[in-house]
N, C-alpha and C positions, 0 to 999 in steps of 0.2 A: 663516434661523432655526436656532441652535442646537439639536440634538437634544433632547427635554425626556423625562421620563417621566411617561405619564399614569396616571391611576388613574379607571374610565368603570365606574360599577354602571349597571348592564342592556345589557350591551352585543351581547346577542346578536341584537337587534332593534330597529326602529325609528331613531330618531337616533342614540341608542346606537353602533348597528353602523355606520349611516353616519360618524361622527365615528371612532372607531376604526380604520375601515376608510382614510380621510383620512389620519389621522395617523400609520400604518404606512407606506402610500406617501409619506409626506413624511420618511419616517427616523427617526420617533419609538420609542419605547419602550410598549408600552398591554399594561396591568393590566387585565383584565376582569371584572369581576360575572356570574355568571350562579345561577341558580338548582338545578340539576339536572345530572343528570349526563347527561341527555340532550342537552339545551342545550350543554353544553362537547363532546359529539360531533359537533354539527352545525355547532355556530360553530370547532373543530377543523379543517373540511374547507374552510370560509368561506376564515378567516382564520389559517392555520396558524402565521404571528410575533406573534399576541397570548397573554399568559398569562393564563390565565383563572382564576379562583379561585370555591368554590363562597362562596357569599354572597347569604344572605335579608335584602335592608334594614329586615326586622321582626325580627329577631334581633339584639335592640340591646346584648346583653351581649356576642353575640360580636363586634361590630363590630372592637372595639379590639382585639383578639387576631387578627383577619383584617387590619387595615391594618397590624399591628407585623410578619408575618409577610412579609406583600406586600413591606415597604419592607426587612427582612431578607433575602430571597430576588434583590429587583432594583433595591435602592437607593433612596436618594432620591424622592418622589414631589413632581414640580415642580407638574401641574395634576389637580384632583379637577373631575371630570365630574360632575354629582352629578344624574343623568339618569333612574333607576328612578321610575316613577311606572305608572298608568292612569287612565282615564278612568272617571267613573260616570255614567250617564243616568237620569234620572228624577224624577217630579214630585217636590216637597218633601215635600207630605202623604203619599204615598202610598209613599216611600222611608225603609224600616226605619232606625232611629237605627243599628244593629250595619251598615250599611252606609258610614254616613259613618267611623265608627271605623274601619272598616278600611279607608276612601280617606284619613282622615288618617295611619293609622301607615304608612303607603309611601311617599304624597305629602307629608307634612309630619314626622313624629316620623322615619321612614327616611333621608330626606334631612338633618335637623340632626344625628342620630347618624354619618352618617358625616362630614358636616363636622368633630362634637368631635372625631372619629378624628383629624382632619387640622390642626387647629387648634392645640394643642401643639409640633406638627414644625413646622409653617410658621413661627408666632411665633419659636421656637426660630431658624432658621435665618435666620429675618428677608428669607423669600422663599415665595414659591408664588402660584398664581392657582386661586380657586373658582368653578365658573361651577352656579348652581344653575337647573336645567332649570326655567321656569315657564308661561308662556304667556300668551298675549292674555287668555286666561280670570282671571291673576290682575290683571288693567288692567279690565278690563269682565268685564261677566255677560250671560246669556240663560235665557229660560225651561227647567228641563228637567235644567240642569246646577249648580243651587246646592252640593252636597257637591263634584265637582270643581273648580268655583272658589272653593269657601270654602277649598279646601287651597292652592290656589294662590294666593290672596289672603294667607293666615298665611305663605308660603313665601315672598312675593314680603317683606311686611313686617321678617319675620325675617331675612332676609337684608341690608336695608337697613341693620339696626343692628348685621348684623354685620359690614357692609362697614365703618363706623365704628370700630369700636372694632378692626379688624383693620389697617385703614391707616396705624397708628403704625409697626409693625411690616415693613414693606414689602408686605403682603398685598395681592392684590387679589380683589373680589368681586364677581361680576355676575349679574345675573340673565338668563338666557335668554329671550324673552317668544314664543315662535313663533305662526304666527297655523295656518290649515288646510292641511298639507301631505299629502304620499301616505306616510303610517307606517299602519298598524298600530290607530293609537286608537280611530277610529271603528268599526273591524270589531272583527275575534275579538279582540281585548283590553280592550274596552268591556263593561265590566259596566251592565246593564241592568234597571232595578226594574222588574216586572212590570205590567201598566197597572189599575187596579183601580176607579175613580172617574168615570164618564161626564162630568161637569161639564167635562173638563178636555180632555175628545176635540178641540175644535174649536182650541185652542190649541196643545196639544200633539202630536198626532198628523202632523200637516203635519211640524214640527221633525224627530222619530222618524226619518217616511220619508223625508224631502229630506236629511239626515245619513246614512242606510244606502245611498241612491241615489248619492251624491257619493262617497262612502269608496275612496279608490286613484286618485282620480282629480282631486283637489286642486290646485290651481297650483301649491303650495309645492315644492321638490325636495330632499329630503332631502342631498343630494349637495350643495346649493351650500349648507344651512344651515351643513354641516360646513366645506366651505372658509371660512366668515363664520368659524367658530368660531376656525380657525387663524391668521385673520387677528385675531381678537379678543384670543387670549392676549398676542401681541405687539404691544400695543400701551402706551406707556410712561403713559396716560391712561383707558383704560378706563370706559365709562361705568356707572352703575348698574345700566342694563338697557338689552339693547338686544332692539328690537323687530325681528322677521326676518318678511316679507311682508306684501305691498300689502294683505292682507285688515287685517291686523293695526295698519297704521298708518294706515289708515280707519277702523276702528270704538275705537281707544284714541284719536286725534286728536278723533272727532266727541263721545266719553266728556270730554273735557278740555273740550272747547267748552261743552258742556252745564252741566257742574259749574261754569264760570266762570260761566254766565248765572243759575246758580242762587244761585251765594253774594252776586252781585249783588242779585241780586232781595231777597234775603231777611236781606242786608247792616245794616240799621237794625234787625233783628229781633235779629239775632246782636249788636252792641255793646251792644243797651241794656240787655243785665243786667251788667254793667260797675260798677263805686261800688257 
């Protein structure tokens, strides 16, 4: 693989750093996101040949004036990582509406602002590949986590139509879908609505603790999702989304099965308001 230059917001943790970390030892060029200037000291000592820039994916004015500066300073930028996101836990009723707002402008309005960032260069140059971080979570749901997968649900959508109308162009667009790996989400990056509603103990609470008991110790390995990734950019077909772990092609696989059996079922009901 030719050297490429990436550009990866949150790179200081999580997949992030894994995929970054991948793509310097493989000779690449990596633009980093981080938030703080504490963050670019510790990921400084990490990864001392990534250039990091400060950058909040909710500072969507200044998006454009941080990607024009990145691509001034280190060139061309071939692939956009587009990986800043977290996790929210907790029952529907019982999780403040100001909570889903702010799972969506990270995971959803964060990530399509810097895609626009990227979108103009690419079309222009009539090359680049986007790969937008989403997860099993936006293929299926579970109780507990409806604000995280409604972000990755719109993230996973939006990305579909812009892999469309970006393909004339040379662009490619894919969606990441990972299923439970050892990052980061489940733990100290998990934002968690407080429990408030007894009804909901016996459903809920089991989920809670068997996701805090399991957190670090996941099947997924951050390390091989990143090699998947490197293997992904180079690929002259790329698919829409590729799904990375056994967990994940088990429960979007039995997700598909299901909804087939359903539109079956309910087949005669759906054509007859037709004429």
């Amino acid at each position: 693989m030719s050297p490429k230059t990436f550009f990866i917001t949150g790179a200081n943790s999580g997949f992030g750093l894994a995929i970054a970390t991948a793509a310097i030892d493989a000779g690449h060029k990596v633009i980093g996101t981080i938030r703080s200037e504490a963050s670019r000291d510790v990921l400084s000592k990490k990864l001392p040949a990534l250039h990091s820039v400060l950058c909040d994916v909710t500072d969507f004015d200044r998006i454009p004036v941080v990607v024009q500066q990145a691509e001034e300073d280190h060139g061309p930028v071939d692939v956009l990582i587009n990986n800043a996101g977290y996790g929210h836990e907790g029952v529907l009723e019982e999780s403040p509406i100001e909570e889903m707002r702010r799972q969506f402008d990270v995971n959803v309005f964060g990530a399509v602002a810097v895609a626009k960032a990227f979108l103009p260069r690419f079309r222009e140059r009539r090359r680049g590949f986007i790969v937008n971080v989403t997860s099993m979570g936006g293929m299926i749901t579970m109780p507990g986590i409806a604000y995280y997968c409604g972000s990755k649900f719109a993230l996973q959508g939006i990305s579909e139509v812009m892999r469309s109308e970006m393909a004339p162009f040379g662009v490619h667009v894919t969606t990441l879908c990972p299923g439970s790996f050892r990052t980061d989400w489940a733990g100290r990056s998990m934002v968690r609505t407080e429990r408030s509603i007894a009804d909901y103990d016996s459903l809920f609470d089991p989920i809670r603790e068997t996701r805090q008991a399991v957190s670090g110790k996941q099947l997924g390995n951050p390390q091989k999702l990143a090699a998947a990734v490197l293997t992904l950019i180079v690929s002259d077909n790329p698919p829409p989304q590729l799904l990375l772990g056994s967990d994940a092609l088990k429960h979007v696989t039995a997700r598909i099965e299901r909804l087939t059996q359903e539109i079956e079922a309910w087949k005669d009901v759906t054509v007859s308001t037709d004429g």
